[in-house]
N, CA and C atoms as an extended XYZ file, in Angstrom:
255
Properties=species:S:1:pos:R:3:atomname:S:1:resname:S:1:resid:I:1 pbc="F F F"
N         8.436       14.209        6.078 N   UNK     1
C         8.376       15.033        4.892 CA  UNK     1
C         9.590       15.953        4.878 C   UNK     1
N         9.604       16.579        3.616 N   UNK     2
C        10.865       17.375        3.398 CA  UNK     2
C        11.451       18.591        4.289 C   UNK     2
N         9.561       19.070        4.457 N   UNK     3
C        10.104       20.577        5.428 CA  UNK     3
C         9.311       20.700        6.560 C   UNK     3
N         9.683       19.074        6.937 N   UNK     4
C         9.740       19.026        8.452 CA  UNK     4
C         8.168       18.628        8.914 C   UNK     4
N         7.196       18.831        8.227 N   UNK     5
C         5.528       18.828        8.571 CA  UNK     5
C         5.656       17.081        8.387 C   UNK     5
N         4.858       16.503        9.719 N   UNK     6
C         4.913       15.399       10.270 CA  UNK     6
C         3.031       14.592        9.761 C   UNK     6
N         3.010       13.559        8.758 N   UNK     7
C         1.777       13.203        8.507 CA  UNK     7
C         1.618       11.757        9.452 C   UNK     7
N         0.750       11.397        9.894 N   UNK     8
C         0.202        9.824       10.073 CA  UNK     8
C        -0.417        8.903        9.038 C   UNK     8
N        -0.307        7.586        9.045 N   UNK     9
C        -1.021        7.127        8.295 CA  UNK     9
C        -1.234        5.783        8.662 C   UNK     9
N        -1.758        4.859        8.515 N   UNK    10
C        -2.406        3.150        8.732 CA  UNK    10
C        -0.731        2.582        8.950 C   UNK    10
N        -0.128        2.359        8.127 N   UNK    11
C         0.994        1.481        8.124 CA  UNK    11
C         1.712        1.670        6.406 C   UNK    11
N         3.222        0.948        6.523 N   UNK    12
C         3.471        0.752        5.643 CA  UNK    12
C         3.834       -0.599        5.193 C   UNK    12
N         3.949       -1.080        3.809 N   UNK    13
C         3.765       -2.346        3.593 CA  UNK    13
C         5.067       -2.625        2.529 C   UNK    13
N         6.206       -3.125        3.040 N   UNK    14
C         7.461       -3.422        2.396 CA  UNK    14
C         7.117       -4.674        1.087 C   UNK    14
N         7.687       -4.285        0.175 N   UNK    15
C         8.321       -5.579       -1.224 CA  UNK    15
C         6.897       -5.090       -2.142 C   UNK    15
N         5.575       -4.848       -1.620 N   UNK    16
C         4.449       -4.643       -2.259 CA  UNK    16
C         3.990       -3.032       -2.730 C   UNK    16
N         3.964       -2.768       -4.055 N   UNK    17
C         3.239       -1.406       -4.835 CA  UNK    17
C         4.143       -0.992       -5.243 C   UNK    17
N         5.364       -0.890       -5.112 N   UNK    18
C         6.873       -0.459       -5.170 CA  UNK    18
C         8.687       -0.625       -4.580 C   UNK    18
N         9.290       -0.277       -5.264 N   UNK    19
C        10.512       -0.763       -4.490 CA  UNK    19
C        10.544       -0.176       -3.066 C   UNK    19
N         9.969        1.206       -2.759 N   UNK    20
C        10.347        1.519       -0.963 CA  UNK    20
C         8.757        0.722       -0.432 C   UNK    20
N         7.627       -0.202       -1.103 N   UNK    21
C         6.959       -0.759       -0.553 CA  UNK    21
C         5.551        0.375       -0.724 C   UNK    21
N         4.701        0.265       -0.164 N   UNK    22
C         3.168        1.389       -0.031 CA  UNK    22
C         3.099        1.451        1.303 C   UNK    22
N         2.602        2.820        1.262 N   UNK    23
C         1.939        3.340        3.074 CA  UNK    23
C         0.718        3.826        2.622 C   UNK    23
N         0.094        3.163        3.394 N   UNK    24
C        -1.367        3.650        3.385 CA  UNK    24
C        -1.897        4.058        4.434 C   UNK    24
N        -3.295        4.367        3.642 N   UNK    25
C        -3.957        5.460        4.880 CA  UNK    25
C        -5.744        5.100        4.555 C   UNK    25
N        -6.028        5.884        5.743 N   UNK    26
C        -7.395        5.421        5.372 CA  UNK    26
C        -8.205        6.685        4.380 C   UNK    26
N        -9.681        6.609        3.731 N   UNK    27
C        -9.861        7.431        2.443 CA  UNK    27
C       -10.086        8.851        3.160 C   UNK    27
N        -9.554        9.691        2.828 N   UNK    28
C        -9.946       11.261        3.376 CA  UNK    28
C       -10.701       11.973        2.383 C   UNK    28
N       -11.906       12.046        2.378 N   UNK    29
C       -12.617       12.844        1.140 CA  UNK    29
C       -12.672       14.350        1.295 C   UNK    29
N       -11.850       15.081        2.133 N   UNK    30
C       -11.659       16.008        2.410 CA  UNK    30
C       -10.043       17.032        1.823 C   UNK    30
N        -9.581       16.286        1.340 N   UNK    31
C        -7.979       15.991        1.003 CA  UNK    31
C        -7.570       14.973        0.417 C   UNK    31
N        -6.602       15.632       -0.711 N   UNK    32
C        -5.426       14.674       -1.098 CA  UNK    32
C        -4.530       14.081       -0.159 C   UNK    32
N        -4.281       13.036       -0.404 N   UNK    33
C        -3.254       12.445        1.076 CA  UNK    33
C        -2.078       11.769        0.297 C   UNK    33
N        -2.196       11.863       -1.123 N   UNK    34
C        -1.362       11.082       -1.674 CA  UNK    34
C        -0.469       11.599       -2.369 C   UNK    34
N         0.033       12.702       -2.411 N   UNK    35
C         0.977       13.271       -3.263 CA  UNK    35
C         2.090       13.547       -1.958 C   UNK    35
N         2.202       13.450       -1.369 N   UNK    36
C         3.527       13.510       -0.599 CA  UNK    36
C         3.979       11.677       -0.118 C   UNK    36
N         2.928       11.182       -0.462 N   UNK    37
C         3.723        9.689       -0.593 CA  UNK    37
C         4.730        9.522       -1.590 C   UNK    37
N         3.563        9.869       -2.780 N   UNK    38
C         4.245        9.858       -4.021 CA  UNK    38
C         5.702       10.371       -4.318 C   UNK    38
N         5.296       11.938       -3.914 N   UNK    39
C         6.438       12.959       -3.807 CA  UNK    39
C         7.886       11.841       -3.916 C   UNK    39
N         7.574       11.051       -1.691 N   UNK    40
C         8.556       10.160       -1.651 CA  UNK    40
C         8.769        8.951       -1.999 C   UNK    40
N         8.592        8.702       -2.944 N   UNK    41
C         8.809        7.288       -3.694 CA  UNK    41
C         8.094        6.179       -3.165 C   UNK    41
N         7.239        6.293       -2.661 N   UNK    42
C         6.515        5.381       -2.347 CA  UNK    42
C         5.247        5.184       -3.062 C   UNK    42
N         4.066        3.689       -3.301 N   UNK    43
C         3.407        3.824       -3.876 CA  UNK    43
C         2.685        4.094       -2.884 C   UNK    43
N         1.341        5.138       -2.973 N   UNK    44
C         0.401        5.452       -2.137 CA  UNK    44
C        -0.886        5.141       -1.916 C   UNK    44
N        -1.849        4.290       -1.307 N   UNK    45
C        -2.946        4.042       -1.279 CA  UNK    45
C        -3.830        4.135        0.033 C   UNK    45
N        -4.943        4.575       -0.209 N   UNK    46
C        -6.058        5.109        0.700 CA  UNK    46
C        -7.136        4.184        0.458 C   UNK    46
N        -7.301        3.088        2.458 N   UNK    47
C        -8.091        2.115        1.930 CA  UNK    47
C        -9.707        2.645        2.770 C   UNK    47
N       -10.459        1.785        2.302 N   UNK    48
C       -11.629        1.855        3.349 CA  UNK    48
C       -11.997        1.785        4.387 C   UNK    48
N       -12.582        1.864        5.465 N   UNK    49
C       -12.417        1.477        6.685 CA  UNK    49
C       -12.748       -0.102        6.992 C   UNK    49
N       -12.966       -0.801        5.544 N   UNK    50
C       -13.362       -2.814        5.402 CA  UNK    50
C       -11.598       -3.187        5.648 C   UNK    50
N       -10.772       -2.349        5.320 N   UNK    51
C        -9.831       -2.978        5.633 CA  UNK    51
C        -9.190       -3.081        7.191 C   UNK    51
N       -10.107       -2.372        8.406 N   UNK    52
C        -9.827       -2.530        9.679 CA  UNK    52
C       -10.105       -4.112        9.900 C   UNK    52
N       -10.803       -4.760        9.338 N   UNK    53
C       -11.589       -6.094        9.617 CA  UNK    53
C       -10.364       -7.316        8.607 C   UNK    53
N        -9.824       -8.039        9.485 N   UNK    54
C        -8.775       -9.164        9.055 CA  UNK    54
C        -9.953      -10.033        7.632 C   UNK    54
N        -9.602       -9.865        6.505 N   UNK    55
C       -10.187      -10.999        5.470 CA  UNK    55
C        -9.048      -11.647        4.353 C   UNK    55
N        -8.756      -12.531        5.058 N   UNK    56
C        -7.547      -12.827        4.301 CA  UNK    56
C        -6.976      -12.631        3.142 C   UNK    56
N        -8.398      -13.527        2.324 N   UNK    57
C        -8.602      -13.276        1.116 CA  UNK    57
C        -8.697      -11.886       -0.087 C   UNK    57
N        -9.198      -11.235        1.090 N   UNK    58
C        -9.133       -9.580        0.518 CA  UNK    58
C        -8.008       -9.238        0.182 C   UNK    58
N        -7.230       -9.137        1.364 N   UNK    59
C        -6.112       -9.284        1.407 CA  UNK    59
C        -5.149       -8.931        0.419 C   UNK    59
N        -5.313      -10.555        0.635 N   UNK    60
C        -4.344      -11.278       -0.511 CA  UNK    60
C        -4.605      -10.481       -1.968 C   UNK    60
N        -5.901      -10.354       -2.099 N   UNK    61
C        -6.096       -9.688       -3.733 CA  UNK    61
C        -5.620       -8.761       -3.326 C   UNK    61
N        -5.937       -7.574       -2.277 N   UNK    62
C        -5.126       -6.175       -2.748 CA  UNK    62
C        -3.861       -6.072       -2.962 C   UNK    62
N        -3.046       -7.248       -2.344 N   UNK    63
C        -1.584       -7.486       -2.567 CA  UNK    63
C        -1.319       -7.753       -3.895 C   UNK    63
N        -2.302       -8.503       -3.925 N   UNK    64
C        -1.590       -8.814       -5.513 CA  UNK    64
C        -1.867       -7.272       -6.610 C   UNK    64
N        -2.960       -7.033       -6.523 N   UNK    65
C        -3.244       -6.055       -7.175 CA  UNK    65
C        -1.892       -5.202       -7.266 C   UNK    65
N        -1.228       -4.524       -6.091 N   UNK    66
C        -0.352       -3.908       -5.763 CA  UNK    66
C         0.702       -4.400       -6.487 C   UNK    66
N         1.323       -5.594       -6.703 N   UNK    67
C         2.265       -6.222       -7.010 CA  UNK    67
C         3.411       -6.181       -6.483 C   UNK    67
N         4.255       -7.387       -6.625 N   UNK    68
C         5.326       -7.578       -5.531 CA  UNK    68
C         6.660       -7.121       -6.177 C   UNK    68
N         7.565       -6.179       -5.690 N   UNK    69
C         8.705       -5.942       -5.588 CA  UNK    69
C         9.626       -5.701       -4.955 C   UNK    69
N         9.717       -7.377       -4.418 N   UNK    70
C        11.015       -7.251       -3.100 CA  UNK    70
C        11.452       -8.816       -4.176 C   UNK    70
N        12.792       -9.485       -3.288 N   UNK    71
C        13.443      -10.026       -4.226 CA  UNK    71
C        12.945      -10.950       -5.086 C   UNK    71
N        13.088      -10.849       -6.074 N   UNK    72
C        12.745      -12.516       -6.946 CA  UNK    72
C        12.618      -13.596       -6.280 C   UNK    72
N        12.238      -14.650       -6.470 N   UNK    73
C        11.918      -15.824       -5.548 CA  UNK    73
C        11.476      -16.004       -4.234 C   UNK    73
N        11.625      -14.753       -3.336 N   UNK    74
C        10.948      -14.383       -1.853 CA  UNK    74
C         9.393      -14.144       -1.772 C   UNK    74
N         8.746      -14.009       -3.079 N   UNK    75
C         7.041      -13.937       -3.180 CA  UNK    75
C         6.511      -14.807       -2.132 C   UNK    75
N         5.401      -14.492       -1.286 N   UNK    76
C         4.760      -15.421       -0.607 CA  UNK    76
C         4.443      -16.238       -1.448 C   UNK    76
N         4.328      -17.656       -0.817 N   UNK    77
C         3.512      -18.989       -1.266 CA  UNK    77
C         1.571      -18.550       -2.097 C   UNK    77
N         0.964      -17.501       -1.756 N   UNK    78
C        -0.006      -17.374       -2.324 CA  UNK    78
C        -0.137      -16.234       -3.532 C   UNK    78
N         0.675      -15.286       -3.236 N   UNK    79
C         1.160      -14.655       -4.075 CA  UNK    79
C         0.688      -15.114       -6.361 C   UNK    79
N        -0.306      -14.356       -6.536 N   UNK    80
C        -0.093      -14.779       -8.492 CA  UNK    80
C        -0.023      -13.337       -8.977 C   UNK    80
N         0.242      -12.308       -8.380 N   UNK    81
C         0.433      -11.034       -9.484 CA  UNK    81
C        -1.050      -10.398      -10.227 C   UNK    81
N        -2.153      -10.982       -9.807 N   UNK    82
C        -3.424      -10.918      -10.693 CA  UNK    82
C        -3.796       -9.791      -10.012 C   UNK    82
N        -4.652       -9.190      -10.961 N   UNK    83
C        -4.837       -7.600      -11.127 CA  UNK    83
C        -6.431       -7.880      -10.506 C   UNK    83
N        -6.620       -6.471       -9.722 N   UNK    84
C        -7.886       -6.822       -8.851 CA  UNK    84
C        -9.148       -7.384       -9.865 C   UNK    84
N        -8.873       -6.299      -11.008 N   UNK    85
C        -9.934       -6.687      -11.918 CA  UNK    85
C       -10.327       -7.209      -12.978 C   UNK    85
């Protein structure tokens, strides 16, 4: 962050939610966690703790949901852009 205060979060996820990619975190109902993502250009999302558990398929939809912006033609093979809902 800007003035130096150091956050954690799950990971970040390059080409997907935005051009610097999304970092996510898990949901804090205690706090906003997402305006200093934002702040830094990143798209920001806070998942559930279902996303500790590998489901491919899940996955794959939240990716897409997110949508891909890393280069043209580099989209994964499963990759369709479809909106979660």
């Amino acid at each position: 962050m800007e003035n130096g205060d150091v956050e954690f979060y799950e990971g970040h996820v390059l080409d997907f939610g935005g051009p610097k990619g999304t970092v996510f975190g898990i949901i804090d109902l205690d706090r906003n966690t997402t305006k200093s993502r934002t702040e830094n250009g990143y798209f920001a999302s806070d998942l559930s703790l279902s996303y500790r558990r590998y489901d491919r398929q899940f996955f794959i939809d939240t990716l897409d949901d997110w949508k891909w912006f890393g280069p043209e033609g580099k989209q994964p093979s499963w990759y369709t852009g479809k909106n979660w809902s």
